[in-house]
C-alpha positions as CSV (number, residue, x, y, z in Angstrom):
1,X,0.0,0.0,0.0
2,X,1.7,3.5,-1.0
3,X,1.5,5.9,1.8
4,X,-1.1,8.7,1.5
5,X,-0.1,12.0,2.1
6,X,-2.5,15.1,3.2
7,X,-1.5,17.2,0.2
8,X,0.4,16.9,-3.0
9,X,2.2,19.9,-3.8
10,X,3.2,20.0,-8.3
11,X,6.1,23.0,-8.6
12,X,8.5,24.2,-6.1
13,X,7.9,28.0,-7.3
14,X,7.4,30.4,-4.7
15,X,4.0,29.6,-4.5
16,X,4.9,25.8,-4.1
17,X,7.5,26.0,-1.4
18,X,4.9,28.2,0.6
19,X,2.2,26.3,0.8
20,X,4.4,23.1,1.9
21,X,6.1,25.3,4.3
22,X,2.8,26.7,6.2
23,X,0.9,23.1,5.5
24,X,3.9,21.0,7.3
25,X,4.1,23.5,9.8
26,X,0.7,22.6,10.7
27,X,1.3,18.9,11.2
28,X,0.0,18.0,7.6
29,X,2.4,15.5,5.5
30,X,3.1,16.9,2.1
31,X,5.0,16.0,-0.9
32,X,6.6,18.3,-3.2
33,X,6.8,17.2,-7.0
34,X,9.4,19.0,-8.9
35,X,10.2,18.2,-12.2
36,X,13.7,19.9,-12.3
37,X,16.7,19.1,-10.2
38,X,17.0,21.8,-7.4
39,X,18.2,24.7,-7.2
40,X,17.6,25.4,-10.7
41,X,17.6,28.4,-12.8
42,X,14.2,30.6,-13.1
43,X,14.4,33.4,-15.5
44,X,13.2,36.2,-13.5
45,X,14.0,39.3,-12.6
46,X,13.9,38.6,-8.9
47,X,12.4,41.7,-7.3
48,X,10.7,40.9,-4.0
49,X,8.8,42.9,-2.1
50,X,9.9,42.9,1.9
51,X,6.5,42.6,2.8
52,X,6.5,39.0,2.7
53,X,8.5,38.4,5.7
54,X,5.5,39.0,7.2
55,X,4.2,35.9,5.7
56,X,7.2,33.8,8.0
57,X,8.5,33.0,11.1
58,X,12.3,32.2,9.5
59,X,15.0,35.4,8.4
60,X,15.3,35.5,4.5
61,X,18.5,37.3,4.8
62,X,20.2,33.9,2.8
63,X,18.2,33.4,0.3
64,X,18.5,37.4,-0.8
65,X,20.7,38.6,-3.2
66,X,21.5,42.1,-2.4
67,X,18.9,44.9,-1.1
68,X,18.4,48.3,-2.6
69,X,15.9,51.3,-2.7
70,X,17.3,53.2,-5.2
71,X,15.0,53.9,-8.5
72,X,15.8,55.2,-12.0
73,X,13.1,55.6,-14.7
74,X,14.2,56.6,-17.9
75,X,12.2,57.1,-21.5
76,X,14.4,55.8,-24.2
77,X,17.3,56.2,-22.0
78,X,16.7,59.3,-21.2
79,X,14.9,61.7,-19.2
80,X,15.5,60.1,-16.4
81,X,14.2,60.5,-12.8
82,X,16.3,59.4,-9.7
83,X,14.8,58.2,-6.6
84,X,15.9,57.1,-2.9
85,X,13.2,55.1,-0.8
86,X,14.2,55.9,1.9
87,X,10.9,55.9,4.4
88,X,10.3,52.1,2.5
89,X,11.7,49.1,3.1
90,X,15.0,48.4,0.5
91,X,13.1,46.1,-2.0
92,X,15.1,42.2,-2.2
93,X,17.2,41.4,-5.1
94,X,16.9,37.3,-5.5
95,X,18.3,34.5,-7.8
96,X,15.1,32.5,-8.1
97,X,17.4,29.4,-8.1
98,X,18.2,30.4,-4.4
99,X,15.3,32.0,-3.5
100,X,13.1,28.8,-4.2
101,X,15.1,25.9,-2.9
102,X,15.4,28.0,0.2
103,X,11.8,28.1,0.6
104,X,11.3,24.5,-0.4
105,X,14.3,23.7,2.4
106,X,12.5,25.5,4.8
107,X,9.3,23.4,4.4
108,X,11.9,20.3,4.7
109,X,13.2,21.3,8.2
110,X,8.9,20.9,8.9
111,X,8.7,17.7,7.9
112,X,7.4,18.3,4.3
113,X,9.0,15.7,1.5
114,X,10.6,16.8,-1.4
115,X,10.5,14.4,-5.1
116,X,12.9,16.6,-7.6
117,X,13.2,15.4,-10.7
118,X,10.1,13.7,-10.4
119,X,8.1,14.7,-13.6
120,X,4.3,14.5,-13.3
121,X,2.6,12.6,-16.2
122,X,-1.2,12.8,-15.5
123,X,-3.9,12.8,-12.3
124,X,-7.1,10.3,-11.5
125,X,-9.3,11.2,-8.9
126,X,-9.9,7.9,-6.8
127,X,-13.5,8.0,-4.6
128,X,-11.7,10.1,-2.2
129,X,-7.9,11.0,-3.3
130,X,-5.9,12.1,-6.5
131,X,-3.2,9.6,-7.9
132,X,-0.9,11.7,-9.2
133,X,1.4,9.6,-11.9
134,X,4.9,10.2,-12.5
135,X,8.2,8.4,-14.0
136,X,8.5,6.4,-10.9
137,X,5.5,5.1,-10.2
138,X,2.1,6.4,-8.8
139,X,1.7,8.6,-5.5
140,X,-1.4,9.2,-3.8
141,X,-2.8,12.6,-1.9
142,X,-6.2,13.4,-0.5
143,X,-5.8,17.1,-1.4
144,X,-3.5,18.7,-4.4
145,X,-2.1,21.9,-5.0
146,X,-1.3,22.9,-8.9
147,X,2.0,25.5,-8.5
148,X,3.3,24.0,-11.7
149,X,3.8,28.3,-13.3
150,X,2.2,29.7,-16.6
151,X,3.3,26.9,-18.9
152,X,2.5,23.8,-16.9
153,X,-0.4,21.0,-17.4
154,X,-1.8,20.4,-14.0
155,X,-4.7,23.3,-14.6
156,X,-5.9,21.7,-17.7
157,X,-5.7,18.1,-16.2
158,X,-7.7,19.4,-13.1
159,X,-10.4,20.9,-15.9
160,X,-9.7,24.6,-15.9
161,X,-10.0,25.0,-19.4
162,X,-10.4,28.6,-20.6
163,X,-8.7,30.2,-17.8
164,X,-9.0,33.9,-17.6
165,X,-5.6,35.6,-18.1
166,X,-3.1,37.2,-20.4
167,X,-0.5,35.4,-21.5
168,X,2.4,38.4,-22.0
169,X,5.8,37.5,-23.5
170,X,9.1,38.5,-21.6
171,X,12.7,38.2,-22.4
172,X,15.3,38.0,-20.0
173,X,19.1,38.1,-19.9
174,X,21.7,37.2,-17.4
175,X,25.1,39.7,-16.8
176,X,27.6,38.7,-15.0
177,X,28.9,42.3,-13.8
178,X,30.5,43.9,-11.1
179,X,27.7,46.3,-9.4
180,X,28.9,49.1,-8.6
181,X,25.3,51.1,-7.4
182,X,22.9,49.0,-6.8
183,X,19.7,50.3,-8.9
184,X,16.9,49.2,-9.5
185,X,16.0,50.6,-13.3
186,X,12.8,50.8,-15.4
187,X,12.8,51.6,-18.5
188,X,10.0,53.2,-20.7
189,X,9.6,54.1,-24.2
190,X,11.6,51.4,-26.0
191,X,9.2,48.9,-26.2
192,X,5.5,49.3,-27.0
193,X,3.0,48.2,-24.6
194,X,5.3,47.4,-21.4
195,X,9.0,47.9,-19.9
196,X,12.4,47.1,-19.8
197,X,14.2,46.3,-16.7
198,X,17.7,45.9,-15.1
199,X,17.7,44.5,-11.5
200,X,20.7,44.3,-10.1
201,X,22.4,41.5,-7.9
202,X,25.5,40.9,-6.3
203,X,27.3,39.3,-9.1
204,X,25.9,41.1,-12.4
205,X,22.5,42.0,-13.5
206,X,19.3,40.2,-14.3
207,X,18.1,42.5,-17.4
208,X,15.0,42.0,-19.1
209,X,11.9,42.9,-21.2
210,X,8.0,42.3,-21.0
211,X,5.0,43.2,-23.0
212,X,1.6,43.2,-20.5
213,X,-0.7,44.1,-23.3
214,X,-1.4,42.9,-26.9
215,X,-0.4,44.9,-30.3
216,X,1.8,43.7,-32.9
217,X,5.2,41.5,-32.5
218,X,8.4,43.5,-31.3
219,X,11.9,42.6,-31.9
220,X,13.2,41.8,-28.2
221,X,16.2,40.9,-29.0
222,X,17.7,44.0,-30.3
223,X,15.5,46.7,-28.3
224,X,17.3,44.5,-25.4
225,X,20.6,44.4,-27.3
226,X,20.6,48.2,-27.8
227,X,19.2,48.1,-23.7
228,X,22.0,46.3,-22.5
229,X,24.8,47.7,-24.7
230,X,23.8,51.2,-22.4
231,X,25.1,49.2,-19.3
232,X,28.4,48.4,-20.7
233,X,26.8,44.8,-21.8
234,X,26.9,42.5,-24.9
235,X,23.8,40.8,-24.8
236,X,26.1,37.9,-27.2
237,X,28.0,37.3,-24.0
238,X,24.5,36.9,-21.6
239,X,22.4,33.7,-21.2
240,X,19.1,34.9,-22.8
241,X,15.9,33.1,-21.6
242,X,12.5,33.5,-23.3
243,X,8.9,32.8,-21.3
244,X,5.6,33.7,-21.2
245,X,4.1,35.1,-17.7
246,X,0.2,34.6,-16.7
247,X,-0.9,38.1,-16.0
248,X,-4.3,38.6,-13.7
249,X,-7.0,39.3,-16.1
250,X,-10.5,38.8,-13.8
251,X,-11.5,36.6,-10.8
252,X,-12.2,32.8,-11.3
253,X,-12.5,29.9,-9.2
254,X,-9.5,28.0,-8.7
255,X,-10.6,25.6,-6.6
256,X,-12.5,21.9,-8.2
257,X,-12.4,18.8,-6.5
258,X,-10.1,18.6,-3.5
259,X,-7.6,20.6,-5.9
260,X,-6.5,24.6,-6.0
261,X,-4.6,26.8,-8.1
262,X,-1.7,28.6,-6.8
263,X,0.7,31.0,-8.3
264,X,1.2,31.5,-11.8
265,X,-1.0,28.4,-12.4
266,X,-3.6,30.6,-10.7
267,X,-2.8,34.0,-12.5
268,X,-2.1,36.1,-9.9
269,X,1.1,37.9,-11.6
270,X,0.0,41.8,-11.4
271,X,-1.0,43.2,-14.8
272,X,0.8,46.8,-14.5
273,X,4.2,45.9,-13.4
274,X,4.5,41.9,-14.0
275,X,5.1,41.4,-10.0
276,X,4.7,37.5,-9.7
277,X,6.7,36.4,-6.8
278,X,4.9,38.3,-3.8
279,X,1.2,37.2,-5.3
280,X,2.7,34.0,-5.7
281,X,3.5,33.4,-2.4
282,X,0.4,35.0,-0.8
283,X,-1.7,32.3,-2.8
284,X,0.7,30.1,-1.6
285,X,0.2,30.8,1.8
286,X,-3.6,30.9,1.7
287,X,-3.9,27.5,-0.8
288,X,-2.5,25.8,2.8
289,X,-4.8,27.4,4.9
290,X,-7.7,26.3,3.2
291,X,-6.8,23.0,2.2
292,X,-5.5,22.9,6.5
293,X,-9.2,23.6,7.4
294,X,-10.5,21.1,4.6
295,X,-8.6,18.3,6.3
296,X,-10.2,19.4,9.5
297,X,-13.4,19.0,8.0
298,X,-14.8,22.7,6.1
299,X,-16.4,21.7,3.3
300,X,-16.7,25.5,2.3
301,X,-12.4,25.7,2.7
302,X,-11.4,25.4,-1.2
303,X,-14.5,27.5,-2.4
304,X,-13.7,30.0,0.2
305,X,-10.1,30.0,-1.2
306,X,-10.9,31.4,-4.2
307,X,-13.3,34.0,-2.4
308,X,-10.2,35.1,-0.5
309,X,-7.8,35.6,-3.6
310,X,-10.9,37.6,-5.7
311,X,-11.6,39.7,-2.5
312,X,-7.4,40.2,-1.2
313,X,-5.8,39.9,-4.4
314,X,-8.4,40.1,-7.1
315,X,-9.4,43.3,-5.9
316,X,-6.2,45.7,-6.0
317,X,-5.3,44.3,-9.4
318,X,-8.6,45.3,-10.9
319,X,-7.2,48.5,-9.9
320,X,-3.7,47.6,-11.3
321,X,-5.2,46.6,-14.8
322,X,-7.4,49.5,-15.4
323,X,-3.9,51.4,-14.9
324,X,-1.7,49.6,-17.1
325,X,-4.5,49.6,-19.7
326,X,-4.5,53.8,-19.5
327,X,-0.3,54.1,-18.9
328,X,0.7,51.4,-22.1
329,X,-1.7,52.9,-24.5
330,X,0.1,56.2,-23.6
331,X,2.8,55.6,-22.1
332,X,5.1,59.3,-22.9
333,X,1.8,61.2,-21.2
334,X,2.2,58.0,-18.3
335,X,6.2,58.9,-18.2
336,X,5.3,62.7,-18.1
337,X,2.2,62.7,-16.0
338,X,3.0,59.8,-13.3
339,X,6.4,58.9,-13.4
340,X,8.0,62.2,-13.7
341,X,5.9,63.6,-10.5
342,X,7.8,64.5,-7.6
343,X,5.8,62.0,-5.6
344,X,5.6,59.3,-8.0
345,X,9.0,57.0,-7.4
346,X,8.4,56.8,-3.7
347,X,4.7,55.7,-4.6
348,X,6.1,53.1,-6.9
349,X,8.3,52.1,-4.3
350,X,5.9,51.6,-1.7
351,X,3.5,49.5,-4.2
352,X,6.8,47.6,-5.0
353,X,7.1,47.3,-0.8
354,X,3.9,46.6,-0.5
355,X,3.6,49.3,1.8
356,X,1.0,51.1,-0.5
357,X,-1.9,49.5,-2.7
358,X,-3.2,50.7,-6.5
359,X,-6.3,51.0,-4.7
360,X,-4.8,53.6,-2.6
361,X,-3.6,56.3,-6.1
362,X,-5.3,54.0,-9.0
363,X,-8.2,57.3,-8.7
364,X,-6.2,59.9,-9.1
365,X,-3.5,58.4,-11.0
366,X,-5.9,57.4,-13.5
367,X,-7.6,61.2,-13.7
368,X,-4.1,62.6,-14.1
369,X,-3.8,60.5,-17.0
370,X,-7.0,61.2,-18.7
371,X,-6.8,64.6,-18.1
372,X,-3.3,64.5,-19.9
373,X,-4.8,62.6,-22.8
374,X,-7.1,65.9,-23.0
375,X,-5.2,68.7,-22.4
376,X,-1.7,68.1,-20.6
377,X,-0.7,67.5,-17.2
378,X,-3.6,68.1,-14.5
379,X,-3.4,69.2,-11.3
380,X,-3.6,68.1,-7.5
């Protein structure tokens, strides 16, 4: 007889390693299935907001790169505006190959089991469990949590078909470099409908460039070539990675039968500035909560997860949509009108922090921006 664990846990994301973290934590037996070898790469830019250390009881300080709350904005390199955060916390720097098997070790010093290289080839719900079947032979769960990212299968296996969300297309590049100021730059202008960004790190930068809305095929590679080549950097001598992120477009239920959607596999990835790591890890958090209280007997625990994400999440990036539909479409009034504000970088910051929500400016950020679609820069 196979042992049968509480929860199955597909991906060891962010979202992945949280939910086995807080689930263990609670007594539950989990198993991670991972279908690379840990630590492995992740292209990603690796921002993280501070806030979720809230989220913890452990000290992230070794799974963090380097820390930083300087911002530079520029519109096609240049105009550019400077800014020090320093009321906010300094935002993380992370390698994602760090980052997540630090998370994923952390659940492992709970008690939670981790399968890498363990590839997962299909699901069957049995009366009362899932069989998840991999490479090595069945395993068997009574609950499951899909954190298998934007490209995996689980959400179509469980029956989410038509998901809501927008599939946007980024390219990223990895520099080794030595960093001498630690910045944290955006830049607008270059590339239609989205940014470019270089985050540094401690050993080089992770440089890279995302579309959030639709319009007609770019060239990455040579806006990022021409991007790069303004740092001092020959994008011939970077690892280039391409892949597609799951932007927020709507609520949806992401919970079926004794199964929910976390992370990227749940579209939480913030439609105005591509932010996937911090939503990723909230749903994270809140996938083991419910699926905690489903093992203690709520049957209302999975529905009421996907109440939670619409209502905590689902909420503020309605907020963050109707923004990045405005600032794309126009983005040299958006550069001229929001970013170039005195105030603006520090609100940026704290959004980045999580110390501020859209919910909080999306009202008078977005009348500042119709009013400069009308007749220049408003007031207030």
């Amino acid at each position: 007889m196979t042992a049968m664990y509480d929860c199955i846990i597909v991906g060891a994301g962010p979202a992945g390693g949280t939910a086995a973290y807080h689930l263990a934590k609670r007594g539950r037996s989990v198993l991670i299935l991972e279908k690379e070898a840990l630590p492995r790469y992740k292209p990603c830019g690796g921002g993280v907001s501070p806030q979720v250390a809230e989220w913890f009881d452990f000290d992230f300080t070794p799974a963090i790169s380097l820390k930083t709350n300087a911002l530079r904005f520029t519109w096609k390199l240049e105009d550019p505006v400077e800014a020090q955060l320093d009321k906010t916390e300094p935002i993380w720097m992370v390698r994602r190959d760090l980052f997540d098997h630090f998370l994923v070790q952390q659940a492992q010093t709970q008690g939670a089991e981790l399968r890498d290289r363990t590839e997962v080839s299909g699901i069957e719900f049995k009366s009362d469990h899932w069989q998840v079947n991999t490479a090595t032979g069945p395993v068997a769960g009574r609950y499951l949590i899909a954190a298998d990212g934007a490209k995996g299968s689980m959400a179509k296996w469980l029956g989410f078909k038509d998901r809501k969300r927008r599939l946007a297309g980024a390219l990223e590049a990895e520099a080794a470099a030595q960093v001498t100021s630690p910045q944290v730059h955006f830049e607008f202008g270059m590339v239609k409908n989205g940014y470019i960004w270089n985050f540094p790190k401690a050993d080089g930068y992770s440089i890279g460039i995302g579309t959030f809305r639709g319009g007609e095929p770019q060239d990455f590679k040579s806006i990022l070539t021409e991007y790069a080549a303004s740092f001092g950097i020959d994008l011939k001598t970077t690892r280039q990675y391409g892949h597609p992120i799951a932007l927020w477009d709507g609520d949806q239920p992401l919970h079926t039968q004794n199964a929910l959607l976390a992370g990227e596999a749940a579209c939480v990835v913030d439609p105005m500035t591509a932010e996937g790591i911090r939503p990723s890890i909230f749903s994270g958090m809140k996938a083991a909560e419910a699926i905690d209280q489903a093992l203690s007997g709520n049957g209302n625990a999975l529905e009421h997860y996907t109440e939670i994400i619409a209502k905590e999440w689902g909420s503020e990036m309605l907020w963050a949509q109707r923004l990045a539909s405005v600032f794309y479409r126009i983005p040299g009034i958006g550069y001229k009108v929001g970013v170039k504000r005195p105030t603006a970088p520090e609100r940026m910051g704290q959004i980045l922090c999580g110390e501020l929500r859209y919910s909080d400016v999306a009202t008078r950020a977005l009348k500042r921006l119709s009013g400069g679609l009308i007749g220049g820069p408003s007031g207030s």
